[in-house]
Each structure stands twice: as C-alpha cells, then as structure tokens.
C-alpha positions as CSV (number, residue, x, y, z in Angstrom):
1,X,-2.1,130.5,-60.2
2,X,-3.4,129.3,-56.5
3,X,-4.5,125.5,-56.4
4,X,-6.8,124.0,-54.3
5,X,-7.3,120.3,-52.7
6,X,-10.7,119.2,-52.9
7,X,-11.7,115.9,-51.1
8,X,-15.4,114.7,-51.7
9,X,-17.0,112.2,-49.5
10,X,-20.5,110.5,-48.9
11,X,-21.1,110.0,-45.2
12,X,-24.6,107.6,-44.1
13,X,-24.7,109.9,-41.5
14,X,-27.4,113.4,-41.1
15,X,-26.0,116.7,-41.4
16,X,-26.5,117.5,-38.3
17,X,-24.0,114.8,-37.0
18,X,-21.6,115.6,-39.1
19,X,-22.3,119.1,-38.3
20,X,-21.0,118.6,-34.8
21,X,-18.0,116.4,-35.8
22,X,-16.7,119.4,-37.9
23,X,-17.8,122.0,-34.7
24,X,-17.2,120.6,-31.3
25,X,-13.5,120.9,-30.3
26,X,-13.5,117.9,-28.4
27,X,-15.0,115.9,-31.7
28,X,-12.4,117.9,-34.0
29,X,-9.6,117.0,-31.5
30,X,-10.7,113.2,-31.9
31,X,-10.2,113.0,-36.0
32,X,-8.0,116.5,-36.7
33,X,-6.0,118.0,-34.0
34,X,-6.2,119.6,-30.1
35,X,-8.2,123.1,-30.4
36,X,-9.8,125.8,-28.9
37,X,-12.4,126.1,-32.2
38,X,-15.6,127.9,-31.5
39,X,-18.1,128.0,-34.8
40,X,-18.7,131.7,-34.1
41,X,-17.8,134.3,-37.9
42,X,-14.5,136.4,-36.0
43,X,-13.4,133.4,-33.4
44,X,-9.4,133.3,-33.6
45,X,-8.5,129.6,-32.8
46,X,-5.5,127.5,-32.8
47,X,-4.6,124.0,-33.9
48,X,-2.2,122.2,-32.3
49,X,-0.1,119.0,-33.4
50,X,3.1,117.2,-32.6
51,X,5.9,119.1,-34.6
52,X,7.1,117.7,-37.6
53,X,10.3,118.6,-40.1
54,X,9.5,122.1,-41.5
55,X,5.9,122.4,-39.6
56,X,5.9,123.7,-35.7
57,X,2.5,121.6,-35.4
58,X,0.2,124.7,-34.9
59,X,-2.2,126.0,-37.5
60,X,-3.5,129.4,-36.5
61,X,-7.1,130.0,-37.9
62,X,-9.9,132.2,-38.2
63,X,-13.3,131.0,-38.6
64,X,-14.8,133.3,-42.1
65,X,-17.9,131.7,-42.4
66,X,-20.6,129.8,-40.5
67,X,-24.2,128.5,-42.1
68,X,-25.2,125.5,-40.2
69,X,-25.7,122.6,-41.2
70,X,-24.4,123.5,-44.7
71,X,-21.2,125.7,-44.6
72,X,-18.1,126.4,-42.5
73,X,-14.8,128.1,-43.7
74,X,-12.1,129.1,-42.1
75,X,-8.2,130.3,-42.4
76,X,-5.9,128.1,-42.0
77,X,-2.2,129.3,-41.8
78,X,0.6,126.8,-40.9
79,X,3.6,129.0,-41.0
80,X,4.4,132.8,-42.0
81,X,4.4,131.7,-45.5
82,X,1.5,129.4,-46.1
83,X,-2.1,130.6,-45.8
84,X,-5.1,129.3,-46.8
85,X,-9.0,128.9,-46.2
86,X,-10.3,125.3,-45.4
87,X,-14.3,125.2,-46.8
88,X,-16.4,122.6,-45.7
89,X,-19.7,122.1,-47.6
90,X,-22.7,119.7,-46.3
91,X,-25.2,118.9,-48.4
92,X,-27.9,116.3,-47.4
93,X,-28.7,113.5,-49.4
94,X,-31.1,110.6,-49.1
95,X,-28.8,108.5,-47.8
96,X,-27.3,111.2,-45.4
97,X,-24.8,113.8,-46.3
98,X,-22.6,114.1,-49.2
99,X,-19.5,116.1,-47.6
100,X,-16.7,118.7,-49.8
101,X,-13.6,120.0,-48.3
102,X,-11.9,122.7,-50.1
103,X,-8.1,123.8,-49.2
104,X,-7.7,126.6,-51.5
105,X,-4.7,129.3,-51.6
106,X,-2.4,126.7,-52.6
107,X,1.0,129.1,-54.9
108,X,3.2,127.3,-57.1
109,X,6.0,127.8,-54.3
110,X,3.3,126.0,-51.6
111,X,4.6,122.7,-53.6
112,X,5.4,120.4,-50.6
113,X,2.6,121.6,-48.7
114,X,0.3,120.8,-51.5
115,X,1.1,117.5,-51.3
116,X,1.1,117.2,-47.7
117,X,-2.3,118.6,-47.5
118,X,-3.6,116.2,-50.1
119,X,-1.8,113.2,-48.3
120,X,-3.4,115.1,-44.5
121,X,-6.4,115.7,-45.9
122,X,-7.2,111.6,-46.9
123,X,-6.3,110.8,-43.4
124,X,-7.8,113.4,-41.3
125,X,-11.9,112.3,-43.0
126,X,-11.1,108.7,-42.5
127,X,-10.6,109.5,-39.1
128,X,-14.2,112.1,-39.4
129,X,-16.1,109.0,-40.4
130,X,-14.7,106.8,-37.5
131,X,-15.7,109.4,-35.0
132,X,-18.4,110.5,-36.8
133,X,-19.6,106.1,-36.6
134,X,-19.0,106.0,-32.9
135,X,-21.8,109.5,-31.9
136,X,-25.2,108.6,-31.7
C-alpha cells in the first residue's frame, strides 16, 4: 500500500501570487531548490540541492499537470528507487487561498524518505509563505 504526505495550508495571499511562487523558477529556487522548471504539461526539469547522506541533491521531474491558478502536478524522482508525483491544489478563499500539497507514491520500503518528505515538506511552505510575504 503507497502512502502519501499531505500538508494543508491557508495563505492571506490571492491565487494568483501564490500561483507564481509555485511557477517561476527563480521564486521556486527562493523557498524549494535551484531549477530549470517551466509550467508547461511534458517540460522535463531538474531540481538541484546540496548533497546529503543517501540523496545526490537532484530531483528529476516531469511536470503531469497544469490548470492555473488551481492545479500543478508533477514527478518527482530523487533516486532510481523513489518516485513520486508532488500535487499542488489552490483553492481561493475569502481570505486568500487555502493551499494542499500531495506527495503520493510513498511504498512501505520508501520508509526513511517518508519521513524525510514529511520533515522537507514543513520546511520548504514555511519558506513559500516568507517569499510568498516579500512579492507584491
């Protein structure tokens, strides 16, 4: 059975901002890591961090699905052995835009990466909502 980490989060800011956080690669690069993302369904991209124990630092990635202003997915595979699809979800709310993040694929032997994505995951949209505080 595959598991999933799901982080919800309610943001004061429009869709559209947060939109562009999750879009522009020199936004992502500020709260997730160096890229050459394009939002474009096909787009083969890489993600590129400092290397860590058992991690080289790159996620390869193919962007699945685009919607604007309401859904981007993507693949996110961080080895040979570990692939998965990252689903980001806007939803606009009176207040601004209420914001779900979906890693799914997780397999029972995907254990320590399970955890690290849950662990990544808390850090990387605390970083989103600083950047996304600082665009007008």
């Amino acid at each position: 059975m595959n598991r999933s980490v799901i982080i919800e989060r309610e943001f004061k800011h429009r869709p559209e901002k947060v939109w562009r956080a999750l879009t522009q690669g020199a936004l992502i690069e500020d709260w997730l890591m160096k890229n050459d993302f394009r939002p474009v369904e096909g787009h083969r991209f890489r993600f590129r961090a400092e290397p860590m124990p058992q991690w080289d630092g790159i996620v390869e990635g193919e962007v699945l699905t685009v919607e604007p202003l309401k859904r981007l997915s993507y693949r996110w595979d961080a080895s040979e052995n570990l692939r998965t699809v990252v689903t980001w979800t806007l939803t606009e709310t009176p207040a601004g835009t209420h914001l779900r993040m979906e890693q799914s694929g997780f397999r029972p032997e995907d254990e320590f990466n399970y955890r690290g994505a849950g662990y990544g995951w808390q850090k990387f949209i605390a970083a989103l909502d600083d950047v996304l505080g600082r665009l007008e």
